[in-house]
C-alpha atoms as an extended CHARMM CRD file, in Angstrom:
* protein
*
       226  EXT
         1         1  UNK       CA             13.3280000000       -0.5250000000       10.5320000000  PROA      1               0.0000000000
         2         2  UNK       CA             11.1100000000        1.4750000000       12.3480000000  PROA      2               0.0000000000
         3         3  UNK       CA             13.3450000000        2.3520000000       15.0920000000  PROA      3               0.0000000000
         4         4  UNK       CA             11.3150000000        4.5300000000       17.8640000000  PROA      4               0.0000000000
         5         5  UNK       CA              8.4500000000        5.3690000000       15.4400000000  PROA      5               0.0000000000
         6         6  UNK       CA             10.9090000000        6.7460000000       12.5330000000  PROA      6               0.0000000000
         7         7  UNK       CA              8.1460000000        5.9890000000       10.3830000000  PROA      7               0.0000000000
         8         8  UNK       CA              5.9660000000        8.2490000000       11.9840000000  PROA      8               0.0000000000
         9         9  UNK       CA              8.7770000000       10.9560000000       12.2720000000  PROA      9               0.0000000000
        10        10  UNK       CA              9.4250000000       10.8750000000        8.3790000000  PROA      10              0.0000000000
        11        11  UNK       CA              5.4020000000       11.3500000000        7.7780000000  PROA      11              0.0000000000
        12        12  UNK       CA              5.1950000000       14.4930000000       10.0430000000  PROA      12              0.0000000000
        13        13  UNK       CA              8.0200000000       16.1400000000        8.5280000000  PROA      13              0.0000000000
        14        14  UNK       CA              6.7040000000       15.1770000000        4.6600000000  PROA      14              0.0000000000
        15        15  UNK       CA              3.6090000000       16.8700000000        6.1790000000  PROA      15              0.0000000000
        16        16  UNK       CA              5.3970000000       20.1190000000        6.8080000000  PROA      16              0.0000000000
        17        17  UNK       CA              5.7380000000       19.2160000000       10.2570000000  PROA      17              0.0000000000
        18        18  UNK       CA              8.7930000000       19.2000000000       12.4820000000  PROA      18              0.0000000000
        19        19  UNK       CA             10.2590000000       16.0280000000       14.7460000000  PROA      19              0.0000000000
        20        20  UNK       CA             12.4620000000       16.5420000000       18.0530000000  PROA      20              0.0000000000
        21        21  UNK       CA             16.0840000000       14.8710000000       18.1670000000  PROA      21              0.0000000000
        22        22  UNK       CA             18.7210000000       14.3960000000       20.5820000000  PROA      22              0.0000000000
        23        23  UNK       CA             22.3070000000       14.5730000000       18.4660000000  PROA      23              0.0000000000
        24        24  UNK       CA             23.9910000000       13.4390000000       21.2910000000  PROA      24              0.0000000000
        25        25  UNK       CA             24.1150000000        9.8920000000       20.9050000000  PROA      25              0.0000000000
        26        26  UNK       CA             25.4810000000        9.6640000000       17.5600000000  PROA      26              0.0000000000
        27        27  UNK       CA             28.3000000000        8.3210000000       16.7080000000  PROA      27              0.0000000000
        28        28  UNK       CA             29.3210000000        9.7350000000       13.5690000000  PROA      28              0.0000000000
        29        29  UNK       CA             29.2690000000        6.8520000000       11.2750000000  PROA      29              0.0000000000
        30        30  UNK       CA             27.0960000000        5.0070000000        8.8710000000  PROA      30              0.0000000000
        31        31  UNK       CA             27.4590000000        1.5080000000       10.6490000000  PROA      31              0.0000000000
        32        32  UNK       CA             26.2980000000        1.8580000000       14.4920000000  PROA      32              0.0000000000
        33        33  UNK       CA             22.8410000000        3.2030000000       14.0250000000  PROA      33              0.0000000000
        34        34  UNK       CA             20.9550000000        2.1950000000       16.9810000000  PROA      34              0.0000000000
        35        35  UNK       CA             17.9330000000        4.5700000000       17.2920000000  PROA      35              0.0000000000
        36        36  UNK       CA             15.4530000000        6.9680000000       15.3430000000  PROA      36              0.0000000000
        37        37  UNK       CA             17.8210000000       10.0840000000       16.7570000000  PROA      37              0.0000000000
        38        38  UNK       CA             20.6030000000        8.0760000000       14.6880000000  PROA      38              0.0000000000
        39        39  UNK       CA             19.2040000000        7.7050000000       11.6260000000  PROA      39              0.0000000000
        40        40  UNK       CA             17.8320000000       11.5390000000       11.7990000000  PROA      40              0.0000000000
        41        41  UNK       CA             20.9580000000       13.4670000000       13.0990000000  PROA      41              0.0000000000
        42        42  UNK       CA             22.7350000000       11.0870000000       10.0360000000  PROA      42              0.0000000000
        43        43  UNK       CA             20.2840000000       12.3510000000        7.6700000000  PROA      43              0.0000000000
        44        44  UNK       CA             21.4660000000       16.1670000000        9.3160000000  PROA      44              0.0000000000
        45        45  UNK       CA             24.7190000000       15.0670000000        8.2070000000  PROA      45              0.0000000000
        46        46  UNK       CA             24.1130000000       14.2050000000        4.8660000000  PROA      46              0.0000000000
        47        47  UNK       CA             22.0390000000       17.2300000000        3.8760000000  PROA      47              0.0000000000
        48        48  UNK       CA             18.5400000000       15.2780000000        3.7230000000  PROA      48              0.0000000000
        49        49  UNK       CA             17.4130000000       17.3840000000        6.8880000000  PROA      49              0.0000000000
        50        50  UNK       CA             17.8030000000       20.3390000000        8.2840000000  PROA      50              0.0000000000
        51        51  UNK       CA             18.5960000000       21.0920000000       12.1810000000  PROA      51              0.0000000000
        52        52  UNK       CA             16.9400000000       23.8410000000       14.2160000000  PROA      52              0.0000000000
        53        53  UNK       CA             19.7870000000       24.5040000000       16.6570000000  PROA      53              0.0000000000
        54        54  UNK       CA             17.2190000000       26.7980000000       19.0710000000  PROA      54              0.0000000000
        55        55  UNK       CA             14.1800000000       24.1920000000       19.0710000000  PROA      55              0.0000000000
        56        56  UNK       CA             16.1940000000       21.0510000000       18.9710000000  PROA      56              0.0000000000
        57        57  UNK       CA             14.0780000000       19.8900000000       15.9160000000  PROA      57              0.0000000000
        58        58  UNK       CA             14.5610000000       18.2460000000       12.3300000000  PROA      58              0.0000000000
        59        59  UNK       CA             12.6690000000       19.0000000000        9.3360000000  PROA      59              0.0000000000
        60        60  UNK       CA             12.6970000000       19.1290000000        4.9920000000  PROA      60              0.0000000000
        61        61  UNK       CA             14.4600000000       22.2550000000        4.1060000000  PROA      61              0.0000000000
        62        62  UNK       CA             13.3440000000       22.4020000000        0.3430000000  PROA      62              0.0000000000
        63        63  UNK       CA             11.2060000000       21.3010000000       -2.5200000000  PROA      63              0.0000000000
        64        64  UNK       CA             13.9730000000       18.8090000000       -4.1520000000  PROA      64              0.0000000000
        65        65  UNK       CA             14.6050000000       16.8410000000       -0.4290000000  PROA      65              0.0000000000
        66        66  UNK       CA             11.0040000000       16.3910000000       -0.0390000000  PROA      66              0.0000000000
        67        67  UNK       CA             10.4930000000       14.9650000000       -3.3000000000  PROA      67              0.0000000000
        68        68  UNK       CA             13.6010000000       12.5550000000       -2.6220000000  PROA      68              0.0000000000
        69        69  UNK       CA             11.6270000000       11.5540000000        0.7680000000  PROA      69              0.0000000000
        70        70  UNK       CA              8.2320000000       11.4850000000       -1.4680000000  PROA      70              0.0000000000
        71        71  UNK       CA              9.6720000000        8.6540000000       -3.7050000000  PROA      71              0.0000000000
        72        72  UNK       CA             11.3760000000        6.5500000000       -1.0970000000  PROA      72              0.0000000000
        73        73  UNK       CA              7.8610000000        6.4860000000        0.6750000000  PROA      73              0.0000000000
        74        74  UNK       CA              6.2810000000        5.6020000000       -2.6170000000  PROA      74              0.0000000000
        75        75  UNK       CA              8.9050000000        2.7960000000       -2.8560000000  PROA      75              0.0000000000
        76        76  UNK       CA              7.9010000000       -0.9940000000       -2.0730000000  PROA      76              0.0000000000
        77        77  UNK       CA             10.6980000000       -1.6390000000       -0.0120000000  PROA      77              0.0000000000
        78        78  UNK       CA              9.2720000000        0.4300000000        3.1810000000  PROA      78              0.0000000000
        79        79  UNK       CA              6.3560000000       -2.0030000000        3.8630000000  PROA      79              0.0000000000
        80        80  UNK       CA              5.1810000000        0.1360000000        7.0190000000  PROA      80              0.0000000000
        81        81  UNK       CA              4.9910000000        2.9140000000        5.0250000000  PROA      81              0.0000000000
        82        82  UNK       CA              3.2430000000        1.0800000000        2.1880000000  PROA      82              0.0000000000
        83        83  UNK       CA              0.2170000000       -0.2380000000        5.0200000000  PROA      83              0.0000000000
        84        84  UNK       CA             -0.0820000000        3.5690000000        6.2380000000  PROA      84              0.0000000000
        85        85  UNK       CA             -0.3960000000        4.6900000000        3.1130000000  PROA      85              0.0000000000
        86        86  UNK       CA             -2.7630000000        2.0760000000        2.1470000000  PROA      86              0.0000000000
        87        87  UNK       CA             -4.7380000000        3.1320000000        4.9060000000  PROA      87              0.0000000000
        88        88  UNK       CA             -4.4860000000        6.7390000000        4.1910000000  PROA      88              0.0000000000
        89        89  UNK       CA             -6.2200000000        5.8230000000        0.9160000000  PROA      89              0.0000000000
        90        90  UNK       CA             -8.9840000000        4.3320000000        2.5030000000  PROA      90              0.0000000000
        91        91  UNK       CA             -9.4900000000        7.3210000000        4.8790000000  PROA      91              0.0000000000
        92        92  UNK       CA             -9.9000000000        9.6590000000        1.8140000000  PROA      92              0.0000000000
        93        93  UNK       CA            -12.3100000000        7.4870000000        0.0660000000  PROA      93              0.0000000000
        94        94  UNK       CA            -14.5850000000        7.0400000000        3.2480000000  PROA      94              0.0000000000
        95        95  UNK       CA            -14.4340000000       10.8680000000        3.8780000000  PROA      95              0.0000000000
        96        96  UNK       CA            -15.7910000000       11.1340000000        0.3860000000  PROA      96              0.0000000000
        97        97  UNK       CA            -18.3780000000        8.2080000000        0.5590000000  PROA      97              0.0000000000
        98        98  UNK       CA            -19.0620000000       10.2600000000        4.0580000000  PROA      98              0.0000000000
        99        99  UNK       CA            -18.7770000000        6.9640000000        5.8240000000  PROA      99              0.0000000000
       100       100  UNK       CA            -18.3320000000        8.7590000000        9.2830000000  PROA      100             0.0000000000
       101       101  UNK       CA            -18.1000000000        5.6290000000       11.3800000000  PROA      101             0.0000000000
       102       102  UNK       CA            -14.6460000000        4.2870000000        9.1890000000  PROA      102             0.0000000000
       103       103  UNK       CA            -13.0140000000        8.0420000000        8.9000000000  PROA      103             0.0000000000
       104       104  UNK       CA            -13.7020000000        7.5700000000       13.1630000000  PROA      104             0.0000000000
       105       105  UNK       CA            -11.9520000000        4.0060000000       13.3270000000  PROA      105             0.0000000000
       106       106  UNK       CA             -8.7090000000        4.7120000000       10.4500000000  PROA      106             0.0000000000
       107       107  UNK       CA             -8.1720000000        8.3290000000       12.4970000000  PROA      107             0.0000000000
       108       108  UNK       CA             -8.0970000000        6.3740000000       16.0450000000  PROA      108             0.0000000000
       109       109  UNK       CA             -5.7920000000        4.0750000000       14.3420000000  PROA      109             0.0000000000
       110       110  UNK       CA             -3.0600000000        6.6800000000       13.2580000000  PROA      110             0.0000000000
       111       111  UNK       CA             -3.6840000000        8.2650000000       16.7200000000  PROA      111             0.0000000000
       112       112  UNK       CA             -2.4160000000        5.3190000000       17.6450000000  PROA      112             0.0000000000
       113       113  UNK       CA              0.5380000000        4.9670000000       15.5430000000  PROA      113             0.0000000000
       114       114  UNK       CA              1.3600000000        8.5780000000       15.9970000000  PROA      114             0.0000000000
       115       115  UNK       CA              1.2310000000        8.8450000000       19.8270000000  PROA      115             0.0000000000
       116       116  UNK       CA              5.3410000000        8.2660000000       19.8860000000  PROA      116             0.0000000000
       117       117  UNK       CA              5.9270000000       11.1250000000       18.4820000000  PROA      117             0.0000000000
       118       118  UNK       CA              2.9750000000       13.5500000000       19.0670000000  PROA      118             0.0000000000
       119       119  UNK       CA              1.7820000000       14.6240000000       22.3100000000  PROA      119             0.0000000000
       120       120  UNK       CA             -1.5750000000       14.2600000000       21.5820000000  PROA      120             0.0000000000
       121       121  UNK       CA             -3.4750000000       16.6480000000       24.2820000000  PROA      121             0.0000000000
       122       122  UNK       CA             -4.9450000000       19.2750000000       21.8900000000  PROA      122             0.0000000000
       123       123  UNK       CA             -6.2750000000       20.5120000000       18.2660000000  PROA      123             0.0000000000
       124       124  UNK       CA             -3.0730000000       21.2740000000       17.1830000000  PROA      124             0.0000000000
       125       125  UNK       CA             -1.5900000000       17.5480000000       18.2980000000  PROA      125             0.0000000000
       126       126  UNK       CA             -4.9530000000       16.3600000000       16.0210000000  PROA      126             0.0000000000
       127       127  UNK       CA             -4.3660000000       18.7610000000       13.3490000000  PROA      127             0.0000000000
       128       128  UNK       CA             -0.5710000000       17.1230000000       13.0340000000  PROA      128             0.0000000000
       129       129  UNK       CA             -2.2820000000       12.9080000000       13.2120000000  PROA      129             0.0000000000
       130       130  UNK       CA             -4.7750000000       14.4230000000       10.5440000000  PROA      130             0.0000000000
       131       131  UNK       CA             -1.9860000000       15.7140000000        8.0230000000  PROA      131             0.0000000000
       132       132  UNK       CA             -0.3460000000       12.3170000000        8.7820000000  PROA      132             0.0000000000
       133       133  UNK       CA             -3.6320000000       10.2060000000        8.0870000000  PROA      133             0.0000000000
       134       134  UNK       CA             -4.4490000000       11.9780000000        4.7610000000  PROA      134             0.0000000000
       135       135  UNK       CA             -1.1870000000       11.6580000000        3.1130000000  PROA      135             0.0000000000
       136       136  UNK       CA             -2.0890000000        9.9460000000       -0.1120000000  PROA      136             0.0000000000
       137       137  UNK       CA             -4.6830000000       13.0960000000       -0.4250000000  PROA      137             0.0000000000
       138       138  UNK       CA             -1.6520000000       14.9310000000       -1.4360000000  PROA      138             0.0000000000
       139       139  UNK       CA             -1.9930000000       13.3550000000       -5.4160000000  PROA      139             0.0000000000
       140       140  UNK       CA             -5.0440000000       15.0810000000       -5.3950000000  PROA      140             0.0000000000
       141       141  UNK       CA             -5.5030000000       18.0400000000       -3.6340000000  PROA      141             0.0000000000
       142       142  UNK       CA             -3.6750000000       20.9410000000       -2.5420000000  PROA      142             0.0000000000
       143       143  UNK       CA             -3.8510000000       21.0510000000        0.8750000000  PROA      143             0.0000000000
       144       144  UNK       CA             -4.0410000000       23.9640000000        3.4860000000  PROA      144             0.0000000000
       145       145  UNK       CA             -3.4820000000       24.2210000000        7.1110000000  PROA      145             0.0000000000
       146       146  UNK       CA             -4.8850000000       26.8670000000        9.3580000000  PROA      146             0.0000000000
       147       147  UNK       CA             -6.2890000000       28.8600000000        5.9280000000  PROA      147             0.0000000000
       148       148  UNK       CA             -7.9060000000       32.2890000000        6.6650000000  PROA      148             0.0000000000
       149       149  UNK       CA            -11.1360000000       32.3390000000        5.6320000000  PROA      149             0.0000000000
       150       150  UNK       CA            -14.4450000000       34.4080000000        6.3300000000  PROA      150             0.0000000000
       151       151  UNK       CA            -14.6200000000       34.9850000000       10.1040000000  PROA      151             0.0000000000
       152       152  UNK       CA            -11.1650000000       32.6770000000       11.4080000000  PROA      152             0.0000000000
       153       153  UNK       CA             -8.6270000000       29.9430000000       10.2750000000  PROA      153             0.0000000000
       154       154  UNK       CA             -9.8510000000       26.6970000000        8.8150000000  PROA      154             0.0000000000
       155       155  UNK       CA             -7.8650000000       24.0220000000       10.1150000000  PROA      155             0.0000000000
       156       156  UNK       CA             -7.7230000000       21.9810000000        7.2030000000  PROA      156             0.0000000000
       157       157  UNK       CA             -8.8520000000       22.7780000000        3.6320000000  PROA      157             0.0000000000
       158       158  UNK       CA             -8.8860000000       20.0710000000        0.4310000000  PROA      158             0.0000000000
       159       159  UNK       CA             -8.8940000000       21.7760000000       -3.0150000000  PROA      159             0.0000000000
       160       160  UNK       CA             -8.8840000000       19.3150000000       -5.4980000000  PROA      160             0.0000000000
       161       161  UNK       CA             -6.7310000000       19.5610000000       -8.4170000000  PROA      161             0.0000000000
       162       162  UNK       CA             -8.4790000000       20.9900000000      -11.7440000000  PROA      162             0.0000000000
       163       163  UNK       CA             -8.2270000000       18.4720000000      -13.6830000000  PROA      163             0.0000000000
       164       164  UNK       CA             -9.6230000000       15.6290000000      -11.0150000000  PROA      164             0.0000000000
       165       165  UNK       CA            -13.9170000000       16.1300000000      -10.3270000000  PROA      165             0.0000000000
       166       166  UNK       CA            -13.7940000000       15.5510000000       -6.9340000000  PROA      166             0.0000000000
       167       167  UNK       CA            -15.4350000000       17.9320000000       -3.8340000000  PROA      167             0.0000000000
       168       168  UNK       CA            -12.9880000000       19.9200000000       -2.0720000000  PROA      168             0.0000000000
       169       169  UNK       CA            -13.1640000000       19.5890000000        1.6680000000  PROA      169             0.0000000000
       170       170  UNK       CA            -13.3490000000       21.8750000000        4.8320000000  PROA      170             0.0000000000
       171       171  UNK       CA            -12.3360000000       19.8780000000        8.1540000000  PROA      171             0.0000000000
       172       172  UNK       CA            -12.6490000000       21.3980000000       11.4070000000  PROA      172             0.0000000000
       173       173  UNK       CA            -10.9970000000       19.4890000000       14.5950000000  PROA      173             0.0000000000
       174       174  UNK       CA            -12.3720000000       19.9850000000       18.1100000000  PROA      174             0.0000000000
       175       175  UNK       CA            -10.9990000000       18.3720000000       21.3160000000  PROA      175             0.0000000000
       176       176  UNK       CA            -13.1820000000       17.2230000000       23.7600000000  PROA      176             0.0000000000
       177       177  UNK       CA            -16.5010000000       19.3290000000       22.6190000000  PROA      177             0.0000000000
       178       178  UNK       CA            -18.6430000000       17.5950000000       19.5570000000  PROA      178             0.0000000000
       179       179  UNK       CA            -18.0330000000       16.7810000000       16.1100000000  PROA      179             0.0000000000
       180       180  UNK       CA            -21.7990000000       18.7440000000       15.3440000000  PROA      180             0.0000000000
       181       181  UNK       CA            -20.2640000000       21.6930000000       16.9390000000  PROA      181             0.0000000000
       182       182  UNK       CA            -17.0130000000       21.8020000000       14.3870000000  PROA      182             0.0000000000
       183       183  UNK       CA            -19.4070000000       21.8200000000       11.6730000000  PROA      183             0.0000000000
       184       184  UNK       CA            -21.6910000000       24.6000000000       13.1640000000  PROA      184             0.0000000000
       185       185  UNK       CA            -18.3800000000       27.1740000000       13.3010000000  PROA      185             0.0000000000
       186       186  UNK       CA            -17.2770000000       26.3120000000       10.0110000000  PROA      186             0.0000000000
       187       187  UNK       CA            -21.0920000000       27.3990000000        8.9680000000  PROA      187             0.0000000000
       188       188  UNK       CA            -20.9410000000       30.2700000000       11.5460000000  PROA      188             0.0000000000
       189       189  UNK       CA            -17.0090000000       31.7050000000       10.9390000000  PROA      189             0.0000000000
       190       190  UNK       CA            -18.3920000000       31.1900000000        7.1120000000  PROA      190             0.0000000000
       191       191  UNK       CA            -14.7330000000       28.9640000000        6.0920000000  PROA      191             0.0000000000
       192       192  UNK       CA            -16.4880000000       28.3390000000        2.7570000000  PROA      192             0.0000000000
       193       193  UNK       CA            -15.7750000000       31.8780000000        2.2330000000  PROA      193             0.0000000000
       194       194  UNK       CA            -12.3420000000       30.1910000000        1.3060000000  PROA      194             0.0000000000
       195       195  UNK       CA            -13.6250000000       28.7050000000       -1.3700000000  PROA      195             0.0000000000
       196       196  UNK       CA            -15.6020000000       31.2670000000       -3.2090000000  PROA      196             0.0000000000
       197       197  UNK       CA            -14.1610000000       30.6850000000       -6.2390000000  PROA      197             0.0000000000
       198       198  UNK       CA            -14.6590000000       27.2310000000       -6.6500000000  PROA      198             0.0000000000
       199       199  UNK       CA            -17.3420000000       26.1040000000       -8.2460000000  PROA      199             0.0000000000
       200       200  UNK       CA            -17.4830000000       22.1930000000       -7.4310000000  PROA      200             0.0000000000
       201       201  UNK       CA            -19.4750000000       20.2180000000       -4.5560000000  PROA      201             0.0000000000
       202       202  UNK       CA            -18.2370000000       20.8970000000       -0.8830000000  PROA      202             0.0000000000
       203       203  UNK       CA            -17.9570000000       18.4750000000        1.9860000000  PROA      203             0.0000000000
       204       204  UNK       CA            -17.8390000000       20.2250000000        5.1530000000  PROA      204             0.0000000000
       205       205  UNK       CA            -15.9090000000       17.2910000000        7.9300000000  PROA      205             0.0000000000
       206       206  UNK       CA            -16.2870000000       18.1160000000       11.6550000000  PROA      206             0.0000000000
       207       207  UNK       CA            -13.9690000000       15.6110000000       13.9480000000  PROA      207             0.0000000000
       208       208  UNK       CA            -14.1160000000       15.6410000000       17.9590000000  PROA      208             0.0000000000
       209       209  UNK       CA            -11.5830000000       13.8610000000       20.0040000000  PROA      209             0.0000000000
       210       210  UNK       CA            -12.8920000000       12.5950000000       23.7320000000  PROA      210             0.0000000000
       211       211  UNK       CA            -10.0960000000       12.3850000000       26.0140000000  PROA      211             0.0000000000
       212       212  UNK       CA            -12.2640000000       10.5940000000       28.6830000000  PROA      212             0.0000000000
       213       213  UNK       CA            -13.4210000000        8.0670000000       26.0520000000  PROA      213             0.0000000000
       214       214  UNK       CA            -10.5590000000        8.3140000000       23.7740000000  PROA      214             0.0000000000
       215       215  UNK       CA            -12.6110000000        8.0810000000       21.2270000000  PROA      215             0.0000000000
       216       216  UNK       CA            -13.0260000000       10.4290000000       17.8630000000  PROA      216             0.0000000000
       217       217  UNK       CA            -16.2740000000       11.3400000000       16.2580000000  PROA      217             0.0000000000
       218       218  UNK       CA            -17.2840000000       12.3540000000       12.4930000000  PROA      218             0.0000000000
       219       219  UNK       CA            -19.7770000000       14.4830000000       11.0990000000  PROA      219             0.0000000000
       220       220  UNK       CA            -19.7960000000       14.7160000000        7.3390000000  PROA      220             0.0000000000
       221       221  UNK       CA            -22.5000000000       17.1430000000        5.5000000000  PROA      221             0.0000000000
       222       222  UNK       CA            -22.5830000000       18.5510000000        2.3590000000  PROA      222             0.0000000000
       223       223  UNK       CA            -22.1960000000       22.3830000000        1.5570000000  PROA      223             0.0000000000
       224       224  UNK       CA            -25.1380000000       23.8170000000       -0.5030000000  PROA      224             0.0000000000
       225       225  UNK       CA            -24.9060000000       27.6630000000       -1.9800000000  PROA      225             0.0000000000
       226       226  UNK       CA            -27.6160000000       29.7660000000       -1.5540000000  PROA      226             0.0000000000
């Protein structure tokens, strides 16, 4: 059940990330779970989570947990999980395919999905939807958030794995600017700097988030080496 956007909850936190709770509802038991805080602050007690006591937050406190969490998302039985994933997939093939108007639409639609549990009012809030919407990249990249690189931090890097033949990626959110204009710093900050060892194609992904028109925007070019 996705009780108060649990589902969203459990992809942030397999993303690194790091959900809010209140504890104080819960009634110690397995049986009266009646909320999202419920079925986290029961997973404190059972030693699937771990509790910041400062920040008031939840999150996967080692390798083993998350790979528990990794196989009951890859389950059947969690059919909302199953459709985001699904769409996840599709997300990663259109980045690659550089269709710029779908990677637009499927990152609206996890905006959408995410907005209960992400405050979504800068490029940090996008940065968090983005880890969320490229989940099932995780099979085949390594993936880095806020990597240094040349001249800055690259907000998202994709390095394939080595034995896969597939372009690493370079994404660079902006909020309320231009999608053309994340593309220009990654040229300008030189991010591909990053990847100077790597001797595969590069797709270089700017995304822009209007928060008059509430709608995001994709620019998708290929890097070439001089």
């Amino acid at each position: 059940m996705n009780f108060d956007g649990l589902k969203d909850s459990i992809l942030i936190m397999v993303n690194g990330g790091r959900c809010e709770i209140k504890t104080r509802t819960f009634q110690n038991d397995m049986l009266n779970i009646k909320s999202r805080d419920d079925v986290l602050t029961l997973l404190v007690h059972l030693g699937y989570l771990a509790f910041d006591r400062v920040t008031k937050e939840v999150y996967i406190p080692n390798e083993e947990i998350f790979e528990e969490f990794k196989n009951a998302l890859d389950s059947k039985a969690w059919i909302v999980v199953q459709k985001a994933l699904e769409e996840s997939e599709l997300l990663l093939q259109a980045t690659l395919a550089g269709n710029v108007t779908k990677v637009a639409e499927i990152i609206s639609r996890e905006h959408l999905r995410s907005a209960s549990v992400i405050k979504y009012n800068d490029e940090n809030a996008l940065a968090s939807v983005l880890s969320i919407a490229y989940y099932s990249a995780k099979k085949d990249y390594y993936i880095f958030r806020e990597l240094p690189t040349g001249k800055g931090f690259a907000d998202l890097v994709f390095l394939p794995r080595t034995d896969l033949m597939l372009p690493a990626l370079i994404v660079e959110l902006k909020w309320d600017k231009s999608a053309q204009s994340a593309i220009k710093q990654i040229r300008a900050k030189q991010y591909t700097e990053a990847l100077a060892d790597y001797a595969g194609k590069v797709l270089l992904v700017g995304i822009n988030y209007d928060k008059v028109t509430k709608e995001h925007k994709c620019v998708i070019e290929q890097w070439n080496r001089n």
